[in-house]
N, C-alpha and C positions, 0 to 999 in steps of 0.2 A: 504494500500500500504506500503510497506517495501522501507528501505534506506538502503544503501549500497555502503559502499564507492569503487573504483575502483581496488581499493587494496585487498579488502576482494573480489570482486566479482574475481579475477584472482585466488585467494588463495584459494576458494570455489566453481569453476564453476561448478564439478558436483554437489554438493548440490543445487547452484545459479539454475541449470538447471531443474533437481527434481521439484523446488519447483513452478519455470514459469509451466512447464510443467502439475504442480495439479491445474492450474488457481491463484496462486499468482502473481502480478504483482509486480514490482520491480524496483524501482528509485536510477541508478548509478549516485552517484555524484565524480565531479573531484574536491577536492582543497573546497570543502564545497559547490559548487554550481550544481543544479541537469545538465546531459548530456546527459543519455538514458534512455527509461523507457522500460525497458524487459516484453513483455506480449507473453501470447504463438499466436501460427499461428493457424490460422485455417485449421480445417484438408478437405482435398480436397473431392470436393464434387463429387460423382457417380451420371451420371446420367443415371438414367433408363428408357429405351424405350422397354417397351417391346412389341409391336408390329409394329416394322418399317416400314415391306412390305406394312401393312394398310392403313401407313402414308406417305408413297411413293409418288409421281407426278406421276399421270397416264401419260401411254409410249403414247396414242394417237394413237393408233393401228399403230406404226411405231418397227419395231424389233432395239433393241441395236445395230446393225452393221449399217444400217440406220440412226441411231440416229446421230451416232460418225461420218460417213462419210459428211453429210449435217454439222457437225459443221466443220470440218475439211476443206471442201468446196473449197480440190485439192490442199492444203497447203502441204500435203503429197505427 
């Protein structure tokens, strides 16, 4: 882990950024004492279905116009 005073991380941020971003982590301290510890984020996860319809709730031999009318049940 790398130290870095608050001063150097404003004077350096694209560097400071660079190097969170290659899995360095990084401990800003204020005044000699640690405050933030810069780690990257995790990059968001995809998720993949690829077969939805399969994995569907069967309809219960009712049609989607059926479906949505009984939920709705004359609120409309």
């Amino acid at each position: 882990m790398k130290i870095i005073s608050v001063r150097e991380m404003k004077a350096q941020w694209s560097e400071v950024e660079r190097q969170v971003r290659n899995g360095e982590v990084i401990e800003v301290h204020n005044r000699g004492k640690p405050t933030v510890r810069l780690v990257a984020a995790d990059p968001r996860k995809v998720l993949v279905w690829d077969d939805h319809v399969a994995t569907a709730i069967p309809a219960k031999g009712k049609s989607a116009e059926d479906t949505v009318a009984a939920d709705r049940e004359g609120r409309w």
